[in-house]
GUTOR-209938 format. One record per residue (C-alpha): z, x, y; residue in one letter; residue number from 0. Coordinates in nm, 4 decimals. Last residue first. Layout:
N
        w        u        v residu num
        Z        X        Y      a NUM
...
***
This chain:
477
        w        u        v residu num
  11.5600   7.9497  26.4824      x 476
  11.9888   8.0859  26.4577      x 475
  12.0945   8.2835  26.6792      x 474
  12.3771   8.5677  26.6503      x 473
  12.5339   8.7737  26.9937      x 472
  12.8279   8.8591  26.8237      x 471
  12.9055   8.9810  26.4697      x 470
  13.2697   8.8924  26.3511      x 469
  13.5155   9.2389  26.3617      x 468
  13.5140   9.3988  25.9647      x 467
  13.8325   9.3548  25.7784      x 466
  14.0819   9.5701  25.7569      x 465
  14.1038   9.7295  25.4351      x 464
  14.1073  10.1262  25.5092      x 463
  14.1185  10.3375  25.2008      x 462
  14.2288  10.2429  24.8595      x 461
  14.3290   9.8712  24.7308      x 460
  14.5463   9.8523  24.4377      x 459
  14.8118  10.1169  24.5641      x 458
  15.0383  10.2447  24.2798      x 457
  15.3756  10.1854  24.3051      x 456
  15.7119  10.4074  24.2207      x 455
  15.5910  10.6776  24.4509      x 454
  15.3172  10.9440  24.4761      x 453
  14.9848  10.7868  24.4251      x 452
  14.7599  10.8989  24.0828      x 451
  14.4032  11.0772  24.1702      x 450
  14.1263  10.9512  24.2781      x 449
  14.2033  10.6114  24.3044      x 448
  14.3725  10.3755  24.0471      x 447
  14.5409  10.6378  23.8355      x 446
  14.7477  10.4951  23.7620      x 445
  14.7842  10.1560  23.5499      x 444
  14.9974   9.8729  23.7653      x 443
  15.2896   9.7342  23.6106      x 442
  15.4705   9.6500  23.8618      x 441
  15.6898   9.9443  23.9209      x 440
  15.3809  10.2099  23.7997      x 439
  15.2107  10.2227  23.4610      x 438
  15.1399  10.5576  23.2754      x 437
  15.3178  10.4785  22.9850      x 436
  15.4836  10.7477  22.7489      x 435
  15.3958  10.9585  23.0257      x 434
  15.3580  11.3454  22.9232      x 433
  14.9714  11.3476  23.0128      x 432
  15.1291  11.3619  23.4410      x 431
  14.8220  11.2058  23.6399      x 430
  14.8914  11.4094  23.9820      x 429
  14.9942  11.2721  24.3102      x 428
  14.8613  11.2752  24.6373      x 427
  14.6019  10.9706  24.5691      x 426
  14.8143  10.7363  24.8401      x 425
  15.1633  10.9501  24.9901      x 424
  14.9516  10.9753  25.3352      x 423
  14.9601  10.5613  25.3759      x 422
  14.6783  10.4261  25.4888      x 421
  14.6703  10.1082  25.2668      x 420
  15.0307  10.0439  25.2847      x 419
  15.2419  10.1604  25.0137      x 418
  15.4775   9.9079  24.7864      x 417
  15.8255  10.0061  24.8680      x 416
  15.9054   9.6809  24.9652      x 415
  16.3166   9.5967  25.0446      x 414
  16.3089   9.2994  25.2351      x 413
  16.5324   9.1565  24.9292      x 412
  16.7927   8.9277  25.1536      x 411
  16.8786   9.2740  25.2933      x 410
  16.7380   9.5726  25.1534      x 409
  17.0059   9.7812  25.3187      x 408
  16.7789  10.0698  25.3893      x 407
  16.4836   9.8776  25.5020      x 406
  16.1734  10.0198  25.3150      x 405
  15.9102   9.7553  25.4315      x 404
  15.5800   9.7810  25.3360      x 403
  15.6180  10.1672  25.2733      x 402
  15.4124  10.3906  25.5126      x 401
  15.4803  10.7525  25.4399      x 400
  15.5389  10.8047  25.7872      x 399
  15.4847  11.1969  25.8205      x 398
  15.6444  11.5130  25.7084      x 397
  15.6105  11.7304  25.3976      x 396
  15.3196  11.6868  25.1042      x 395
  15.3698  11.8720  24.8559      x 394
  15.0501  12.0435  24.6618      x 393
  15.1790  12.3904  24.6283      x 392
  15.5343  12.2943  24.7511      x 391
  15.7607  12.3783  25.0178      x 390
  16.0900  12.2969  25.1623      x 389
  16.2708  12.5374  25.4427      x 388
  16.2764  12.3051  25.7089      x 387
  16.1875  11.9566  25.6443      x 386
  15.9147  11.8164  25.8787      x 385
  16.0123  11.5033  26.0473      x 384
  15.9549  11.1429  25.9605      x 383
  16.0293  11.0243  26.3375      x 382
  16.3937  11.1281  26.3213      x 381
  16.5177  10.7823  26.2912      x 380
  16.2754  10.7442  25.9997      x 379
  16.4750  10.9788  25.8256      x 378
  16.3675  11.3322  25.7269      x 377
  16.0311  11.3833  25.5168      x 376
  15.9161  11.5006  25.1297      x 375
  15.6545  11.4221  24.9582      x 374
  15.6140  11.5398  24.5876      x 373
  15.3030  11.7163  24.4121      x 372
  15.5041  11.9852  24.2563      x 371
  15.8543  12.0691  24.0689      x 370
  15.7791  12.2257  23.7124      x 369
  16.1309  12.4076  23.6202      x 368
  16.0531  12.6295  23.3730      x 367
  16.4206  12.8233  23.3449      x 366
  16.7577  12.6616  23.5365      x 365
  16.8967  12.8829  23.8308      x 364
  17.2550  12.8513  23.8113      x 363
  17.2176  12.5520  24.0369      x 362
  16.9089  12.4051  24.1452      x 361
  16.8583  12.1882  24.4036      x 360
  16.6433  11.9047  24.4784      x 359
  16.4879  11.7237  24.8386      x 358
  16.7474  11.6196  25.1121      x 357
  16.8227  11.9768  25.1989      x 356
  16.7353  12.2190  25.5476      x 355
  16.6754  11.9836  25.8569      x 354
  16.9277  11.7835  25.8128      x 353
  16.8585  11.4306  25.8825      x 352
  16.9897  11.2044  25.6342      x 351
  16.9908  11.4550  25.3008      x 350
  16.7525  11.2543  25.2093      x 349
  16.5404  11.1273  25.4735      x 348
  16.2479  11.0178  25.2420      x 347
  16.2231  11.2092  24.9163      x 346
  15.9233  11.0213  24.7419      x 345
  15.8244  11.1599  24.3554      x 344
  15.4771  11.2463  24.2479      x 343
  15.6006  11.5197  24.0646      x 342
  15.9833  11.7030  23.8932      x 341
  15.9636  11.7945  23.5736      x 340
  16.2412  11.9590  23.4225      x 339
  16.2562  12.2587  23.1601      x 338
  16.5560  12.3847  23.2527      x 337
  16.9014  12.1745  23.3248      x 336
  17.1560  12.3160  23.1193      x 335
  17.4821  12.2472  23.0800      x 334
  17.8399  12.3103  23.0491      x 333
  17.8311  12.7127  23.0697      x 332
  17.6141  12.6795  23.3668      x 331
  17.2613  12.5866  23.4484      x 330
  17.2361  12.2703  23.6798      x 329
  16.9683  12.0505  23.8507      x 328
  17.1250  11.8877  24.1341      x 327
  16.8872  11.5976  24.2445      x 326
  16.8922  11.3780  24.6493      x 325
  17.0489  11.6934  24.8302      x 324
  17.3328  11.6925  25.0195      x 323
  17.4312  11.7800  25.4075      x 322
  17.4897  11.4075  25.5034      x 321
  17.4112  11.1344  25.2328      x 320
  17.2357  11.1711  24.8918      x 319
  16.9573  10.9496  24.9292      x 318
  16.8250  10.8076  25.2201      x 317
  16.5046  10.6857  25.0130      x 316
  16.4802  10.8273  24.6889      x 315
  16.1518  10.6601  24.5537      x 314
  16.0424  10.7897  24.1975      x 313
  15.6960  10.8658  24.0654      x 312
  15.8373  11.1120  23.8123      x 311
  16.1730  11.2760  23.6444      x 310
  16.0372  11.4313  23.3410      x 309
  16.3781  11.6077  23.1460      x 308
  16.3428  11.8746  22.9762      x 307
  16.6740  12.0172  22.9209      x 306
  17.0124  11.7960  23.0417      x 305
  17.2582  11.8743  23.2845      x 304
  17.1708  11.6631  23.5977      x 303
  17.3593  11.5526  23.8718      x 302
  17.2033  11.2753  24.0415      x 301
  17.2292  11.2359  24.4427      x 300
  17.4365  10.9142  24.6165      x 299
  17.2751  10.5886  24.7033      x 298
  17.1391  10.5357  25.0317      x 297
  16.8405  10.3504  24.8282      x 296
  16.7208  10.4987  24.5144      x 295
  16.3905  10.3015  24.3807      x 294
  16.2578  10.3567  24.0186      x 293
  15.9152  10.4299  23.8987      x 292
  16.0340  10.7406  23.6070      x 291
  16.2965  10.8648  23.4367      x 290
  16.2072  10.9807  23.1064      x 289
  16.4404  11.2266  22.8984      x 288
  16.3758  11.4592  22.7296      x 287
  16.7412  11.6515  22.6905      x 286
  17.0687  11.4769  22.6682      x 285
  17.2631  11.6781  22.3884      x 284
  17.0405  11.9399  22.4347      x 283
  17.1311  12.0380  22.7538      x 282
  17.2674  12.4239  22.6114      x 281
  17.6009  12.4576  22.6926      x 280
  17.7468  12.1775  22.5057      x 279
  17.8832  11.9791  22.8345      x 278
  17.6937  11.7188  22.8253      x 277
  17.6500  11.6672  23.2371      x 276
  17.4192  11.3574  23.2861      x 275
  17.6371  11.2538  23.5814      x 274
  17.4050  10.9538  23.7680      x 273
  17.2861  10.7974  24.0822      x 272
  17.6013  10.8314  24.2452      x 271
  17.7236  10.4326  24.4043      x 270
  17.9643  10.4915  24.6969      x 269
  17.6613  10.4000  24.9051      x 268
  17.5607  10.0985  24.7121      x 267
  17.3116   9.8557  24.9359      x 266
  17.0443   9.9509  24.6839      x 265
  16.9728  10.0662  24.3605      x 264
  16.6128   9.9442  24.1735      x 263
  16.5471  10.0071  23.8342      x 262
  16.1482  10.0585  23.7273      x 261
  16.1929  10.3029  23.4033      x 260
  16.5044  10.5014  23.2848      x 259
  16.3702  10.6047  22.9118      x 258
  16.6177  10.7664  22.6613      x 257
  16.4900  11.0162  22.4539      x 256
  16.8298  11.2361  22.3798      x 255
  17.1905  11.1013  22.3591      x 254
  17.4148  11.3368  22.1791      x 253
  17.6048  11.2733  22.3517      x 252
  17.9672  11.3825  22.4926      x 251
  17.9731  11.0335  22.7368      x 250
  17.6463  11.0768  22.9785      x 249
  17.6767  10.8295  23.2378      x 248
  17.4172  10.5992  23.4436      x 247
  17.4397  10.4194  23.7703      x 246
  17.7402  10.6286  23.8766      x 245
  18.1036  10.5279  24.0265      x 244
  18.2966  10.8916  24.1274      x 243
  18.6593  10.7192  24.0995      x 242
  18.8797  10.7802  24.4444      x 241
  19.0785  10.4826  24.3771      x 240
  18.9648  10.2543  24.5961      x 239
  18.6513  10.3153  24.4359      x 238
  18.3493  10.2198  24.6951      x 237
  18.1740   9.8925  24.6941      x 236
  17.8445   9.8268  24.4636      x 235
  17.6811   9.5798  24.6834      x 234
  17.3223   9.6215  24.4950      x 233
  17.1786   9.7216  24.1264      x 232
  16.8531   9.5859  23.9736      x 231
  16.7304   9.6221  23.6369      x 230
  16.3939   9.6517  23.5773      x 229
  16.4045   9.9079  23.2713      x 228
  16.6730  10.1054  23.0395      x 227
  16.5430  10.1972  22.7361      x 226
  16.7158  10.3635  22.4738      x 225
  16.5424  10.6364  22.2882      x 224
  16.8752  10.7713  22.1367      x 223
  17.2056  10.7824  22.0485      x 222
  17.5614  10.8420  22.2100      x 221
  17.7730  10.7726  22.4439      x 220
  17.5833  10.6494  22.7276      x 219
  17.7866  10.4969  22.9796      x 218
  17.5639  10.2299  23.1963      x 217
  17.7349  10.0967  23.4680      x 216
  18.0099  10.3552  23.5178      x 215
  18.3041  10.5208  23.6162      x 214
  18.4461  10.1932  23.6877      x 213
  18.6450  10.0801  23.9793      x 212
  18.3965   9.8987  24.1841      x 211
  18.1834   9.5458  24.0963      x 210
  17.9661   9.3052  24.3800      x 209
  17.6429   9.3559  24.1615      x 208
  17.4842   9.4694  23.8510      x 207
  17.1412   9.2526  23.8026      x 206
  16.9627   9.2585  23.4108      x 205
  16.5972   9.3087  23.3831      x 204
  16.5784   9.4715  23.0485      x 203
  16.8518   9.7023  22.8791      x 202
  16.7225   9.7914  22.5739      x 201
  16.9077   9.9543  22.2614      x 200
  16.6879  10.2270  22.0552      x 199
  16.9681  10.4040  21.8754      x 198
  17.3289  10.3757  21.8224      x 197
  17.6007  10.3765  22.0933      x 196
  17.5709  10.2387  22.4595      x 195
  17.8222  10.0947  22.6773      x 194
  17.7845   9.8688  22.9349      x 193
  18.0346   9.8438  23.2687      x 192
  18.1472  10.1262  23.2184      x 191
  18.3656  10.3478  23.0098      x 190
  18.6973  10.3646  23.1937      x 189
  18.9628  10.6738  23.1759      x 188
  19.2206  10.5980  23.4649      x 187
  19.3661  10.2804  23.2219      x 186
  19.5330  10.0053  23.4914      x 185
  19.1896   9.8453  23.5216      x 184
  19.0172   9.6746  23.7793      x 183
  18.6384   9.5694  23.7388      x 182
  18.5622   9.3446  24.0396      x 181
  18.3379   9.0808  23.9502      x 180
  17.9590   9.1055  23.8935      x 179
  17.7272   9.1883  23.5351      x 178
  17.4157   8.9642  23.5853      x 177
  17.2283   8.8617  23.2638      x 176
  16.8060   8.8963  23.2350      x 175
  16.8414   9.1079  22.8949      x 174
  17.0797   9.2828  22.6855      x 173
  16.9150   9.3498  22.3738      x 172
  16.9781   9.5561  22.0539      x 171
  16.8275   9.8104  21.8285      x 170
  17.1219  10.0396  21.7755      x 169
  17.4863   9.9848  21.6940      x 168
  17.7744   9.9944  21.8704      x 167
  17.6647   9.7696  22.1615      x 166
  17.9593   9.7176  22.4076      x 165
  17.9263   9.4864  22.7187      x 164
  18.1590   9.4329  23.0296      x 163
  18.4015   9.7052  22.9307      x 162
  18.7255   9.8319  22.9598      x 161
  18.9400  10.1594  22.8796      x 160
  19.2375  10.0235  22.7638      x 159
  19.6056   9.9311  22.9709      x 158
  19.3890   9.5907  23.1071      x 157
  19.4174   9.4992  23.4723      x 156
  19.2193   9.1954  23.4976      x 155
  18.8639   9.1123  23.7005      x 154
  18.5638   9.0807  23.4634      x 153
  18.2745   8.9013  23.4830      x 152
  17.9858   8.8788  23.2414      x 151
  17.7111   8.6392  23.3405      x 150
  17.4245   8.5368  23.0839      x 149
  17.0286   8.4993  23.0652      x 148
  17.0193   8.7021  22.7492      x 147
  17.2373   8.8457  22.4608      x 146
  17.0091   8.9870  22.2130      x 145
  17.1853   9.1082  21.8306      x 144
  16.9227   9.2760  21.6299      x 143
  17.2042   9.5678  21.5128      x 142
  17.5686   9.5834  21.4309      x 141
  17.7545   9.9203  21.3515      x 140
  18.0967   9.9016  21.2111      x 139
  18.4139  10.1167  21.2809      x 138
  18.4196  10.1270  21.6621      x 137
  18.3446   9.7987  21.6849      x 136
  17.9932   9.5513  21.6460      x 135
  17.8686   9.3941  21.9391      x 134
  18.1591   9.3236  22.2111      x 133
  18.1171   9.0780  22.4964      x 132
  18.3968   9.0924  22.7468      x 131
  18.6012   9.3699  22.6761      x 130
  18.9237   9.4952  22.6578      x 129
  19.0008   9.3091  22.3381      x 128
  19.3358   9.1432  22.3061      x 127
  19.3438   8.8832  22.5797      x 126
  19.3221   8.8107  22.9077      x 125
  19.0864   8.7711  23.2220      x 124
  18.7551   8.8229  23.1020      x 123
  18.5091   8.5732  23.2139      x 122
  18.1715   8.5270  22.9738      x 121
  17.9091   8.3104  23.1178      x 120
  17.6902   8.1748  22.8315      x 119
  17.3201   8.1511  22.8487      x 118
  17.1910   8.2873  22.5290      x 117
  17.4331   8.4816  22.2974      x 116
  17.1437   8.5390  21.9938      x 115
  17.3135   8.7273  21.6426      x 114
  17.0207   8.9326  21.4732      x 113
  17.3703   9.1515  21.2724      x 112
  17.7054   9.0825  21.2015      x 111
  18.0341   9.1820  21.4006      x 110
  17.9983   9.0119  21.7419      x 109
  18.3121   8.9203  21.9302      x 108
  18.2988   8.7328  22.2186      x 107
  18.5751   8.7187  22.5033      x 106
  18.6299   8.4254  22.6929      x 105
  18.3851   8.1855  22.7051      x 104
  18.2132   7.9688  22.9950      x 103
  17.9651   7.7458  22.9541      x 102
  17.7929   7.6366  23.2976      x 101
  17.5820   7.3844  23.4123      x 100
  17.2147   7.2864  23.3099      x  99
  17.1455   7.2270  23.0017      x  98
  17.2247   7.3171  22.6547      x  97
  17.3963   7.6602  22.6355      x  96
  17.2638   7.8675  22.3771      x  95
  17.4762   8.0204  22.0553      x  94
  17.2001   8.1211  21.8334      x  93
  17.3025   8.2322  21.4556      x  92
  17.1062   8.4834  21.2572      x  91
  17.3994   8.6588  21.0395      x  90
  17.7248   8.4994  20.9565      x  89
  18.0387   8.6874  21.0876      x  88
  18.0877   8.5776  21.4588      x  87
  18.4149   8.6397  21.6360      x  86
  18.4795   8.4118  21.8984      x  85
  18.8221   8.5404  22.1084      x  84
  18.9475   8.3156  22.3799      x  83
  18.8682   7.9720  22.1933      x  82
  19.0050   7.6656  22.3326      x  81
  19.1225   7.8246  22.6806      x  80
  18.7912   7.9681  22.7294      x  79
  18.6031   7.6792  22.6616      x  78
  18.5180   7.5587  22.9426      x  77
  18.2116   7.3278  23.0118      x  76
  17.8433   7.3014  22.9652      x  75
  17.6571   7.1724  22.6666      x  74
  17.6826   7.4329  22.3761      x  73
  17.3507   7.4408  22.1819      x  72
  17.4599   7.5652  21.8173      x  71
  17.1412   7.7194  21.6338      x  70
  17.1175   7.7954  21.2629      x  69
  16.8867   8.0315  21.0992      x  68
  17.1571   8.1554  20.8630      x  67
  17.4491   7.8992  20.8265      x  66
  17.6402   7.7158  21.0794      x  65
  17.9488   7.5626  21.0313      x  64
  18.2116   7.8464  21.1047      x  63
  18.0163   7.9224  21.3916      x  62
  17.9848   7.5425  21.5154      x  61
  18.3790   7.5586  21.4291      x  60
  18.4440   7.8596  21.6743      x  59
  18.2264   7.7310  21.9055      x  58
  18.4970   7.4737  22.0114      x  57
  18.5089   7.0887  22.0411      x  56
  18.2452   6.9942  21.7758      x  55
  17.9378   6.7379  21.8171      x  54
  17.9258   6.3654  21.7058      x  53
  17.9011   6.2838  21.3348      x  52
  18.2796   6.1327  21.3369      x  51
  18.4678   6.1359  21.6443      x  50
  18.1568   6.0409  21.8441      x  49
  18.1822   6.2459  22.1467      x  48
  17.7943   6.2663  22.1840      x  47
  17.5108   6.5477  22.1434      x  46
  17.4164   6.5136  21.7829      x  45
  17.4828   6.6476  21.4428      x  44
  17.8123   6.8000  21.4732      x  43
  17.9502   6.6791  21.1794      x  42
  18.3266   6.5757  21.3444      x  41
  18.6421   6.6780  21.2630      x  40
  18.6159   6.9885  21.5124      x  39
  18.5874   6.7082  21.7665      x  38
  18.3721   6.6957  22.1087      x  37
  18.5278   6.6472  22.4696      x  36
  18.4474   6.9978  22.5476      x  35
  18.1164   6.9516  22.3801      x  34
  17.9651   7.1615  22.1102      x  33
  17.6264   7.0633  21.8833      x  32
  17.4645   7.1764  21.6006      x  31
  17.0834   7.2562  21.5217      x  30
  17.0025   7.3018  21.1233      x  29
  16.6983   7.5566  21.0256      x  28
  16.4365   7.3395  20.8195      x  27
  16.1255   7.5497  20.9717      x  26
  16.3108   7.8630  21.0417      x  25
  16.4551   7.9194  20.7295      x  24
  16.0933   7.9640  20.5864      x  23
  15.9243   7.7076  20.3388      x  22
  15.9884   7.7819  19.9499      x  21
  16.2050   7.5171  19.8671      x  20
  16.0628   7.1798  19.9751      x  19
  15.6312   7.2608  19.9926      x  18
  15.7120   7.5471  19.7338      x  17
  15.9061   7.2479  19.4947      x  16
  15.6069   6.9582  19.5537      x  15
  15.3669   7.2286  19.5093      x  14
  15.5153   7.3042  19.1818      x  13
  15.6131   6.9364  19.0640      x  12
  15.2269   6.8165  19.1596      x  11
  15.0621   7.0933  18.9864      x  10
  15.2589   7.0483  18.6885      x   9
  15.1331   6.6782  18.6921      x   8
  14.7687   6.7625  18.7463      x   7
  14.7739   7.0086  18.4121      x   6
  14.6281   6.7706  18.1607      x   5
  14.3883   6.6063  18.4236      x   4
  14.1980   6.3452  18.2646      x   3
  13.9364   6.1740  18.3995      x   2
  13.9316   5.7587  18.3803      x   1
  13.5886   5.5882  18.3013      x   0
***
């Protein structure tokens, strides 16, 4: 005997519509194709030269084709010539290069939000936007857009203020791309080589190398809680054109918040740490601030403006250069430095070998400065010498603090500041409760000993780790 199900077949239709219709983008999301011997005519539904469902010629009409969710792999090639300018509308596209190889674009042009640039190399040698890759503009803010595992060179005299990468907008990613190629411009005003606007951009992991003539490589101009962490910076030649060149710049502001965690400079003598000078009298416009785990090598000192700032577990090594100081803390009518904190940081040979700077200075004499638990020495050349005229409650002054291998050039990466085990600069620190997160360079938790190491890394093993000598004189019965 047959059941009957009166309401089987309404079942059916609306699990059958939910099970086609009501799935996420993601899981029916189309993939296109580009190829420089491709054809906008075509469909761009596979990876061939077919004329007619093969893949398209420029990204331009992979943009234009794509909806929401879409991807379009590029397969290596130039396509500069065929598309200078790409200006992407649609929301939640990927452009990633497919392969191995190379794509190269021109300039990119980013004006709607969640937008992925993966892989692309970027070369800016003409056209009618300054920059390289620009998210949003001056008069619309753009946000979720990540461009990863890409090169941006530049090398054109341009009559604007350039730049390698511009996020107007907040909430986006620039991550594992290398920024290189000599930055010449005929404009004597010059943002940097990324500029920040918006709120809570990250900067994650990126390399900025072989560049000069820019004022510099991160310009904030405004916004906050950025976060700029891992990058590495080396062979940054001198201005030729007398520019100061800094790691990080403070455009007006304000820019408050912002986190400078576990960068490495080296290799960049010409190269200042940073201006972070807001000129409104009072530091607010780039006060609390985080900068903490990164490695300075024969770089020049920071200049510092802003209130509260916690400035922790840092390595300047050779820092500042002959007769200056590694930080300038300032109070003037610009700006106001008061409120630092200043522990568990590494000043070696700053200063080179003067006997009577290399450490921190203030200016104007900034209020509630908190500077303590730090370890200061001259160069290595001078035997890790006392500095005259430096003391602290709980410093530690003079001695080899040990590193693995601090070279100053860091050639071919020989640059270790991790601590030997009987290094003097191991549980001299202090556990600082203002952390956001209390991990050092590689992601170590402090304390791990007694008390937290001074430095960008945290020893794992504490005290003496040598091995026992084999017993002697054993028999077995």
């Amino acid at each position: 005997m047959k059941s009957y199900c009166p309401n089987c077949k309404i079942i059916f239709f609306v699990t059958l519509f939910f099970g086609l219709f009501g799935l996420p983008k993601s899981s029916w999301a189309a993939t296109y194709y580009v190829r420089t011997d491709g054809h906008d005519t075509a469909s761009g539904a596979n990876d061939t030269n077919d004329s007619s469902t093969g893949a398209f010629r420029t990204f331009q009409k992979c943009h234009d084709t794509a909806t929401t969710g879409d991807t379009c792999l590029i397969d290596p090639g130039d396509y500069s010539s065929a598309n200078t300018t790409l200006t992407t509308t649609t929301p939640r596209i990927t452009f990633r290069k497919n392969g191995s190889g190379t794509v190269t674009v021109g300039s990119i042009v980013i004006t709607s939000d969640n937008v992925t640039i993966d892989g692309v190399t970027s070369v800016k040698t003409v056209g009618s936007y300054p920059t390289n890759i620009w998210v949003g503009t001056n008069f619309k803010s753009v946000t979720g857009v990540t461009v990863t595992n890409c090169r941006i060179v530049s090398g054109y005299e341009h009559s604007e203020a350039t730049a390698g990468l511009r996020f107007y907008g907040g909430g986006n990613i620039v991550s594992n791309t290398t920024f290189d190629g000599d930055y010449l411009n005929g404009h004597d005003f010059y943002y940097g080589l990324l500029f920040m606007t918006g709120n809570g951009n990250t900067v994650l992991n990126n390399i900025f190398t072989g560049m000069r003539e820019f004022d510099a490589i991160i310009w904030f101009s405004a916004g906050n809680n950025h976060l700029v962490e891992n990058n590495t910076i080396y062979n940054i030649s001198a201005s030729l054109r007398g520019y100061h060149q800094d790691f990080m710049q403070l455009y007006v502001g304000p820019s408050t918040g912002n986190i400078i965690d576990g960068n490495i400079i080296y290799n960049s003598p010409g190269l200042q740490i940073g201006s972070i000078e807001p000129s409104d009298g009072t530091g607010e416009n780039a006060q609390n601030w985080i900068m903490r785990n990164n490695i300075f090598v024969a770089s020049s000192a920071l200049f510092l403006g802003g209130k509260g700032w916690t400035i922790v577990n840092n390595d300047f090594y050779e820092v500042g250069g002959s007769g200056a100081y590694a930080l300038y803390l300032y109070k003037n009518t610009g700006s106001d430095a008061s409120n630092a904190v200043i522990k568990n940081n590494a000043f070696i040979g700053c200063g080179e070998d003067d006997d009577y700077n290399g450490w921190y200075l203030l200016i104007g004499s900034p209020t509630g400065v908190d500077a303590d638990y730090n370890y200061v020495t001259k160069t290595a050349a001078a035997s890790y010498g006392v500095k005259s005229g430096w003391s602290e409650m709980h410093g530690v002054s003079a001695g080899d603090p040990k590193f693995v291998a601090p070279f100053t050039d860091c050639v071919e990466n020989n640059c270790d500041f991790r601590l030997q085990t009987k290094s003097p600069m191991i549980d001299k620190g202090i556990s600082i409760a203002t952390w956001a997160n209390p991990l050092n360079r590689a992601g170590v938790s402090r304390p791990q000993g007694t008390a937290a190491d001074i430095g960008a890394y945290e020893d794992l093993q504490k005290g003496d780790t040598t091995p026992p000598a084999a017993p002697t004189g054993l028999s077995v019965n």
